[in-house]
N, C-alpha and C positions, 0 to 999 in steps of 0.2 A: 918755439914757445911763443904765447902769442904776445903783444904788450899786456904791461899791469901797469895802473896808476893809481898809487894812495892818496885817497879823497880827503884824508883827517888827519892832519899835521901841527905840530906847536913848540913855536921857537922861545928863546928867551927873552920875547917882547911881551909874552904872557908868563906861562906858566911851566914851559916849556925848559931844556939845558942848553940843547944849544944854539947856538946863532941862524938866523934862515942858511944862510949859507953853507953852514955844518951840514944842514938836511940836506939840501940840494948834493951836493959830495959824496955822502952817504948815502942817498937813492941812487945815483947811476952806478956805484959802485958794487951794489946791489942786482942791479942790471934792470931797475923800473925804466919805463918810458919816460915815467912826470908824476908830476906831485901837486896835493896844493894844501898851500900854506892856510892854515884856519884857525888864528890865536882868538883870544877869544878877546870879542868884544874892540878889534883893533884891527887898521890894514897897515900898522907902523911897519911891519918887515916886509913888504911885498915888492918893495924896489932893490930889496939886497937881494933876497930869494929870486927876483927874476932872472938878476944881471947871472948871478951864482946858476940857476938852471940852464943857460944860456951858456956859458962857458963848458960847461961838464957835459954839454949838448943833450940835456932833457926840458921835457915841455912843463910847464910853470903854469897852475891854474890860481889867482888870487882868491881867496875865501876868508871866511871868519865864522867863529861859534857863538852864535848871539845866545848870552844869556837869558833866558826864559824861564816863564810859568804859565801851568791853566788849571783853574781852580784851586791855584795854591800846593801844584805840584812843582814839582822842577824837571821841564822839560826843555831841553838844549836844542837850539837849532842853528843848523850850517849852512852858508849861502855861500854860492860863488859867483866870482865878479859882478857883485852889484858895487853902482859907484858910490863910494864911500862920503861923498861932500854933497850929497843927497841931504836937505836940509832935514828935514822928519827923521831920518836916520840917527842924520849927526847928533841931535837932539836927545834921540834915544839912547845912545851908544853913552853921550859923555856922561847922562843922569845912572847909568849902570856905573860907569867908571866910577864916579864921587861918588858913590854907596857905598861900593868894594871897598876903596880905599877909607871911609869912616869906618867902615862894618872892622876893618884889618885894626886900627887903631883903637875902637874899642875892645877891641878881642886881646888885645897885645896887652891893654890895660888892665884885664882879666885875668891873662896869664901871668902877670910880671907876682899878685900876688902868691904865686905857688911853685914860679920859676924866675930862676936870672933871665929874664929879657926885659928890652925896653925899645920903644918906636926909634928911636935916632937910629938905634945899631941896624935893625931892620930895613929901613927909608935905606941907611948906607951903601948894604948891601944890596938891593934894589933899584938904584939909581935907574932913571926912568924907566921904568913899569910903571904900573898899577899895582899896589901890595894887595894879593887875598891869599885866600888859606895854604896856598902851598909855600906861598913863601915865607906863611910862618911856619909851615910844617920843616922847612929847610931850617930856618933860625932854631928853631927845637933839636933839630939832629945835628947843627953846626956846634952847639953846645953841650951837647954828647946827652941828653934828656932821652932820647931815640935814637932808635938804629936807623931808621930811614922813612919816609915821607909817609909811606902806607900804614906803618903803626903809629908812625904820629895822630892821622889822619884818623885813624880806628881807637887810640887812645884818649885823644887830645882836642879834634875839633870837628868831631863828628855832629850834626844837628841835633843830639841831645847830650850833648856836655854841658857844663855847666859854662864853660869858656866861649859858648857859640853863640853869635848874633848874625842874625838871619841879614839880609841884605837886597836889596829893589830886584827887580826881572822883571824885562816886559811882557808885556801878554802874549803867550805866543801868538794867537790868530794875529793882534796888531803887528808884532813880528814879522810874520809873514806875507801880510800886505804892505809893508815897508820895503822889506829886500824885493818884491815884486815891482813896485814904485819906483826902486832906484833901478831897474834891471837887470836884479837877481834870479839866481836859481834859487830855491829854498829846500831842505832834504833836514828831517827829522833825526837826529842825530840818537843813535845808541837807544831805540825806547824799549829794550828788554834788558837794559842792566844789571848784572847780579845786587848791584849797591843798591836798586830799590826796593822798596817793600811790596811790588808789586810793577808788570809791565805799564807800560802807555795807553792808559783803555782807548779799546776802539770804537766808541763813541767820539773822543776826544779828536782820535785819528782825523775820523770824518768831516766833524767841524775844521781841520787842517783844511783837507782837501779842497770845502768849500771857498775854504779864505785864499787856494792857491799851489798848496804844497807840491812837490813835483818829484820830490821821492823822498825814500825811509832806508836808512843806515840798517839794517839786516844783517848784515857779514860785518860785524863788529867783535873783538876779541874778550870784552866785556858779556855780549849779550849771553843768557840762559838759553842753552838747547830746549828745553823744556817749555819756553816761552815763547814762539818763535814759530809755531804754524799757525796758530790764529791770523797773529801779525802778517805773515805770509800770504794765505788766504785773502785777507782786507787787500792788502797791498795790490793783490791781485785784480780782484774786483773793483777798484777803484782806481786801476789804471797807473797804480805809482811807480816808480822806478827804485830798482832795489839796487841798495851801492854799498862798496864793502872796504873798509878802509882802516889803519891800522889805530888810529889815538893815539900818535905816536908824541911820548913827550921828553925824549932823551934819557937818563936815570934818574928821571919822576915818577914814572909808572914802567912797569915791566913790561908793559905793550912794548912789541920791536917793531921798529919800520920797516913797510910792504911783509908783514903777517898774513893781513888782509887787504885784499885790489880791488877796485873794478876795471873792468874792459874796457877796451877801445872805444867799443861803441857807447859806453854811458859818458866815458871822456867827451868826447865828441860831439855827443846828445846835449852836454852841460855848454860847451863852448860855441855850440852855432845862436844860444839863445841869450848871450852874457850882456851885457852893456861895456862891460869894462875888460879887454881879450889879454891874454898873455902878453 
């Protein structure tokens, strides 16, 4: 069999269950070659997850899910090892972080009138994160309001509840000339997701490419079959690299880790061009 490596990972430095380390464990047990770590908007787990891939003798790629939008969509994007203490980066990264955690604590203040919650209990169990919406989706099911995160999510704090406050993203194109700045790879994360109302038009795509992008998450567990040869097509034509990797977020989302892989050769493609290596 040949290697597989999951491109799309999340520990409980975001949004993720369990620890980098848990992942690393869980992927060679598996039988992955490597993984990389991609919390979102954070490279806080990527000296656990190395030391942890390195023991369990798999390879360890650092990444992250920078929060994004273009035209006021919400499009997600994942870089790997660009350096984190990149000042324009940093800058960007922390202005997303103290949104999140406002947008969490207005939201909380929202919910508290229609449910027992309140920010302290939340913050508690949180202890250094960032709070956004899944960890209130947890504080909801820890209180038995929900059975679990994804109907929280569909009942509770969907972008049209009454409970939802929208929250900064940067633009993806700036986005993506940022991760390119600090020595990143940049890859369009999930742009045919069942959750949106619609894929990633490929106008949008284009202007990516322009700014940089160097491949499109295609083999995602999320994405619509039905969505996905346009995408395909573009992708093609425009030279992108197509990577397929699991969203794995422990028992936060149903995604299992290495569902979906990419190959050796896109591993590889990604690590001869990084600034910041395993």
């Amino acid at each position: 069999m040949s290697a597989r490596y999951d491109l799309h990972t999340h520990s409980l430095r975001s949004d993720g269950t369990s620890t980098p380390a848990e992942i690393a464990v869980e992927a060679a047990a598996l039988g992955l070659a490597g993984f990389a770590l991609t919390d979102h908007d954070t490279a806080d787990g990527w000296d656990e997850a190395r030391e942890a891939a390195a023991v369990a003798g798999i390879d360890f790629l650092p990444g992250m899910e920078i929060t994004t939008k273009h035209d006021w969509r919400s499009t997600h994007l994942l870089a790997y090892g660009l350096d984190p203490q990149h000042p324009g980066l940093q800058a960007a990264l922390e202005r997303v972080r103290t949104s999140r955690h406002d947008r969490a604590r207005e939201m909380v203040t929202l919910l508290a009138v229609d449910f027992d919650l309140d920010w302290e209990s939340v913050l508690l169990a949180n202890a250094g994160r960032t709070v956004g919406r899944p960890h209130l989706a947890d504080a909801l099911v820890d209180a038995g309001f929900y059975a679990d995160r994804s109907i929280a999510f569909a009942e509770a704090l969907h972008p049209g509840s009454p409970y939802y406050v929208p929250t900064y993203a940067v633009d993806t194109v700036d986005a993506i000339r940022l991760v390119r700045d600090a020595g990143g790879v940049p890859v369009l994360a999930h742009p045919a997701a069942s959750r949106m109302r619609r894929p990633v038009d490929l106008g949008a795509i284009e202007e990516f490419v322009s700014a940089g992008l160097w491949g499109i998450e295609l083999d995602h567990p999320e994405n619509r079959d039905d969505w996905l040869p346009p995408l395909t097509e573009l992708a093609e034509s425009q030279g992108l690299v197509i990577t397929g990797a699991s969203d794995y977020h422990g028992t936060g989302k149903p995604n299992r880790l290495g569902e979906r892989t990419s190959d050796e050769a896109v591993w590889q493609a990604i690590r001869e061009q990084v600034a910041v290596t395993p």
